[in-house]
C-alpha positions as CSV (number, residue, x, y, z in Angstrom):
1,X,211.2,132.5,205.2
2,X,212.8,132.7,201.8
3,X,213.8,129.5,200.3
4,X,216.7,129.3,198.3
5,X,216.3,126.8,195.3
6,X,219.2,125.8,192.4
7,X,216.6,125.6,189.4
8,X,213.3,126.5,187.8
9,X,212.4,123.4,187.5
10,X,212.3,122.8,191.4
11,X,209.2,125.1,191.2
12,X,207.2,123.6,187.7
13,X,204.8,121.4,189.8
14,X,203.7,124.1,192.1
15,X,203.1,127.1,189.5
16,X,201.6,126.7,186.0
17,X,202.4,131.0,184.5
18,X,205.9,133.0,185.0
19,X,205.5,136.5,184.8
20,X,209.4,137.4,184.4
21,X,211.6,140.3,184.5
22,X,214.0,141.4,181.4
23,X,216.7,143.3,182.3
24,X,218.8,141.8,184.7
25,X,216.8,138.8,184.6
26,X,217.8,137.3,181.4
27,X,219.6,140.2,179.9
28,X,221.8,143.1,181.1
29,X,221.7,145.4,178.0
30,X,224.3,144.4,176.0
31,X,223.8,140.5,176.1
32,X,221.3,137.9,176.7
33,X,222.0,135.1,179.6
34,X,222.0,131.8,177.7
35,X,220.9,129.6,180.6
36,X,218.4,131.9,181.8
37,X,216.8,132.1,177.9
38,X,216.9,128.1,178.4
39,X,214.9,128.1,181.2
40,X,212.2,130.1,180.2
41,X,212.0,127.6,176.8
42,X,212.3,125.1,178.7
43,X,209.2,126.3,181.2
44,X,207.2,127.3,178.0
45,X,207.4,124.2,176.7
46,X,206.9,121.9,179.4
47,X,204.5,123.9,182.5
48,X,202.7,126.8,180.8
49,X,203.0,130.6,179.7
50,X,205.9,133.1,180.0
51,X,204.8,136.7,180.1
52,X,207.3,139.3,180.6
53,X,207.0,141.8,182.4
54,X,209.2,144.9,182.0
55,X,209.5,148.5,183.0
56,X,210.7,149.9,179.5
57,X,209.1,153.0,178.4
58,X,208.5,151.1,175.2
59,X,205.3,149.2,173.9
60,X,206.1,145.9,173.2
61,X,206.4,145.2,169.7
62,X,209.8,147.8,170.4
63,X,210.7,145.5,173.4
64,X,210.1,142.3,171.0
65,X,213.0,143.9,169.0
66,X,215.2,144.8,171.0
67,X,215.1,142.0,172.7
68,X,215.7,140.3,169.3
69,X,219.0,142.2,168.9
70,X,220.3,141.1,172.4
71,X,219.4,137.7,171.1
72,X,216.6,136.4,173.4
73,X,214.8,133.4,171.5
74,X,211.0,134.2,171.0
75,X,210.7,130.6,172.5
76,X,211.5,131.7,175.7
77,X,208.3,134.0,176.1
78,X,204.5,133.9,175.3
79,X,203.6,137.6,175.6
80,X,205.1,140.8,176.8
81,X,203.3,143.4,179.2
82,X,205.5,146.7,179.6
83,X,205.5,150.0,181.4
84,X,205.4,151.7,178.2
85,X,202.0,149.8,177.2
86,X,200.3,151.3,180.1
87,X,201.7,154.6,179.8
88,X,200.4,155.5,177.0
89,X,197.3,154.9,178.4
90,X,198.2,157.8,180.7
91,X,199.5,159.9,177.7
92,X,196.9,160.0,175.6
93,X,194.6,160.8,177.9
94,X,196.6,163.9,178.0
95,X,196.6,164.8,174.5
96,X,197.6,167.1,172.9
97,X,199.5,168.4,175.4
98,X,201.7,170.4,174.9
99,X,204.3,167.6,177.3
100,X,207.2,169.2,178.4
101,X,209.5,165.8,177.4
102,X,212.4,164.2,179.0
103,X,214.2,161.1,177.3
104,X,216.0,160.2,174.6
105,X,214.9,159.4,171.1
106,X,215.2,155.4,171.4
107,X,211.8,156.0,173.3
108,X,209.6,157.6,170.3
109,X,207.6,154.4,169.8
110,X,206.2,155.6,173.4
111,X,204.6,158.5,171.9
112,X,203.2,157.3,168.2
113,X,199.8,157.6,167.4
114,X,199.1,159.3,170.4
115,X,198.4,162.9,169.1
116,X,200.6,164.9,171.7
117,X,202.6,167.9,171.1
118,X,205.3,169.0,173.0
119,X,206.7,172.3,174.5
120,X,209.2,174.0,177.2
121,X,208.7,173.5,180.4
122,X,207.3,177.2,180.8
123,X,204.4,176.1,178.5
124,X,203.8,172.5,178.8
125,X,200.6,170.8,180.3
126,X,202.8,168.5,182.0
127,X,206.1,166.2,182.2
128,X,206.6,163.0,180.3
129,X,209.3,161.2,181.3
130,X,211.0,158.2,180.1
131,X,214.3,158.4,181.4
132,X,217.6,160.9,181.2
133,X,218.2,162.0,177.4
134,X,221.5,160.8,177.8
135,X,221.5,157.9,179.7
136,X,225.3,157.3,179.6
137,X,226.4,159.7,181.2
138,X,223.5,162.1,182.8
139,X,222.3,161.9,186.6
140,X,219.1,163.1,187.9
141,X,220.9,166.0,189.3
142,X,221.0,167.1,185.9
143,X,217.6,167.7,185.7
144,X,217.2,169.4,189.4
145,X,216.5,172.7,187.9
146,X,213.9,172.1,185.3
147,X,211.9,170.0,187.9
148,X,212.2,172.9,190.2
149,X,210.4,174.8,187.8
150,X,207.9,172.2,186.6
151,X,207.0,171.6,190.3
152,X,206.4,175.1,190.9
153,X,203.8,175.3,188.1
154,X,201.6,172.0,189.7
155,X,202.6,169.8,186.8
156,X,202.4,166.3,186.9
157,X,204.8,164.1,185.8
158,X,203.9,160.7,183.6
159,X,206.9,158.1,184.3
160,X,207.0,155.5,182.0
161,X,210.0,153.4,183.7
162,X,209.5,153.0,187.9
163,X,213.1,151.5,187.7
164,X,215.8,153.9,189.5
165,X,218.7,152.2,187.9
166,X,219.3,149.0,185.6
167,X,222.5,147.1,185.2
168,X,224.1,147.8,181.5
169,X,227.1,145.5,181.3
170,X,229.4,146.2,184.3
171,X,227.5,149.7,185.0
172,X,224.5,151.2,186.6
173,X,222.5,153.7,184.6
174,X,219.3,156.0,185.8
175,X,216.1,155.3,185.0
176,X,213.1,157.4,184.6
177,X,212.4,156.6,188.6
178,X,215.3,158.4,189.8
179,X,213.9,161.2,188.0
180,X,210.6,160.8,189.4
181,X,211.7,160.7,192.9
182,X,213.7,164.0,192.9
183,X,211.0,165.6,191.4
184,X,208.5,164.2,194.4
185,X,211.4,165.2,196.8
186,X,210.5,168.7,195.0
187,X,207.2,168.8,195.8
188,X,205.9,167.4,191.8
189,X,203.4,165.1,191.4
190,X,204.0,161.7,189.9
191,X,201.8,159.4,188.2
192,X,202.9,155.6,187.2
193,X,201.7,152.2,186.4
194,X,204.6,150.3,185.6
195,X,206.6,147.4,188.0
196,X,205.4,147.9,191.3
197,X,201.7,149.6,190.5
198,X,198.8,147.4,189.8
199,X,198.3,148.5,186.2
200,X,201.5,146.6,184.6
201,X,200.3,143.2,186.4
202,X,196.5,143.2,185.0
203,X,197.6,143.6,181.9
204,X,200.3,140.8,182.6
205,X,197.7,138.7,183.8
206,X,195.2,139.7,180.8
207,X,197.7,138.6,178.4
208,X,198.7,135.0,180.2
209,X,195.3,134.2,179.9
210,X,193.8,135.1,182.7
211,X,195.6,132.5,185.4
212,X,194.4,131.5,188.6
213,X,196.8,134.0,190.6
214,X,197.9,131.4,193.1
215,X,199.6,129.6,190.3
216,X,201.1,132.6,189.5
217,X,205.1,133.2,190.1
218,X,206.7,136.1,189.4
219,X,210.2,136.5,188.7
220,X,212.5,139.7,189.2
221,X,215.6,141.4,190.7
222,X,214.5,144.8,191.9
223,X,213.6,144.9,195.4
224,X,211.4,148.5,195.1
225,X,210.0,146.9,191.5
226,X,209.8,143.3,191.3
227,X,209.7,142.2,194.9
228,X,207.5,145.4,195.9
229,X,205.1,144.7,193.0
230,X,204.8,141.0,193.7
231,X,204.7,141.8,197.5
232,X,201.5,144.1,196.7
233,X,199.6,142.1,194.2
234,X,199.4,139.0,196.6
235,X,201.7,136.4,194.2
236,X,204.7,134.3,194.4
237,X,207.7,135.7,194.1
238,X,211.2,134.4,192.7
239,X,214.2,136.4,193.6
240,X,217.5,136.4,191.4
241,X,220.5,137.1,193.4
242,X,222.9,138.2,190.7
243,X,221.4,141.5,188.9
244,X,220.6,144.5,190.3
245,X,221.5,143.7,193.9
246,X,224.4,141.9,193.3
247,X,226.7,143.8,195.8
248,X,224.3,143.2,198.6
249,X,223.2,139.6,197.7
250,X,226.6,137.6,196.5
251,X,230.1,136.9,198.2
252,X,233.1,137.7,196.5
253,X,232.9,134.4,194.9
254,X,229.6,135.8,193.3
255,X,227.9,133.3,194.8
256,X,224.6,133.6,197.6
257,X,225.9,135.4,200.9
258,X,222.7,133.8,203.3
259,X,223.0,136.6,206.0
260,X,223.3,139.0,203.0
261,X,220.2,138.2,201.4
262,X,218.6,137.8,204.8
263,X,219.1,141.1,205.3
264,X,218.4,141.8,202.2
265,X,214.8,141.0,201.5
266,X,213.8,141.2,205.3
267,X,210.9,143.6,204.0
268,X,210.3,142.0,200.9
269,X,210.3,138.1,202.0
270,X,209.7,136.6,198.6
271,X,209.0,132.8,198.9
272,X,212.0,131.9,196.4
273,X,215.5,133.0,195.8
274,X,217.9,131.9,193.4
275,X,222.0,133.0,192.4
276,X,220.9,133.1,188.2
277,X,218.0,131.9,186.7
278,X,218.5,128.2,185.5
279,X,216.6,125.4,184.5
């Protein structure tokens, strides 16, 4: 069964490393969450390391600033492991290419260094994707008939985000994911190693140290992703109520609906939920 706890700190004797989610978590793309920053100091400086651990299709120096703009405190984390750091793993053993790409230009730290070139569809070697160019406002229909095509030639596709959506503000956007899936719905090939494949955690795990795993809790709000990921890789999981699955999880108060979130992570069962990260 799932216990529902009101703090972070309810869990410091029992775990020693976090390894925590980003968006949704303790940011939801246009601002930081103040308490949930606090708690991750607060952990930091009292139990042991923060590593997060995100699906952006960025390597994490990007991430670090970006997360800098939203204004999370570097005190709040110790390292970062991202999708994008194991991607290019993927991607350059690719190279040159030609990639047929797909997303928008905020992900060109993905590519650097690599050596790839990129081409059409027709031409390409196979699909790198990252996300929908333009994330605001395209869906993965968008992208139905190009995959069509790419699927019919046997290329793979290289997804650098797993996520299907994230929360921006008051609004869902695609991900890279939803992409991925219609194209495997088409018949494609897809290859990934972020949030919930094995790849994202070792290097998680490299760069906390190299814990003991069972004083290991993870942290995260996507059921296929976080949960999923944690689920697979045999650690303790922390669910927070109020970010991706808000809708299913909270009442209209926005606080924890128990049969909700019973139903909820019935597949899942992560040891721990809480309504926001908090100290």
């Amino acid at each position: 069964m799932t216990q529902l706890i009101h703090g972070l700190g309810a869990l410091a004797g029992r775990y020693d490393t976090l390894l925590c989610d980003v968006w949704g978590v303790i940011h939801n793309g246009r601002e930081s969450f103040p308490a949930s920053c606090e708690a991750l100091i607060r952990w930091r400086a009292e139990v042991g390391p923060v590593v997060l651990i995100s699906n952006a299709p960025r390597p994490e120096g990007s991430v670090a600033i970006q997360l800098d703009g939203l204004g999370v405190p570097r005190a709040a984390w110790t390292a970062i492991a991202t999708s994008g750091d194991v991607s290019r793993g993927l991607l350059a053993a690719r190279a040159p290419g030609p990639a047929f790409r797909i997303g928008p230009a905020k992900d060109d730290p993905l590519y650097e260094g690599l050596g790839l070139t990129f081409s059409g569809p027709d031409d390409a070697a196979f699909v790198a994707c990252s996300g929908p160019n333009d994330e605001d406002v395209e869906t993965p229909e968008d992208y139905r008939g190009v995959l069509i095509l790419a699927a019919a030639r046997g290329l793979e596709m290289i997804c650098a985000n797993p996520d299907l959506v994230v929360q921006r503000g008051d609004t869902l956007i695609y991900c890279a994911g939803a992409l991925a899936r219609l194209y495997e719905e088409l018949g494609g090939k897809v290859i990934q190693a972020g949030k919930p494949f094995a790849p994202i955690y070792d290097l998680a795990l490299e760069r906390a140290g190299g814990p003991d795993r069972a004083r290991v809790l993870t942290i995260g709000d996507g059921l296929l992703t976080d949960l999923a990921g944690a689920r697979a890789q045999n650690l303790s999981a922390l669910f927070v109520a109020d970010g991706v699955h808000a809708a299913e999880a909270l009442d209209a108060s926005g606080r924890i609906d128990e049969a909700g979130l019973g139903r909820l992570l019935a597949a899942t069962q992560p040891a721990f939920a809480i309504q926001t990260l908090t100290w």
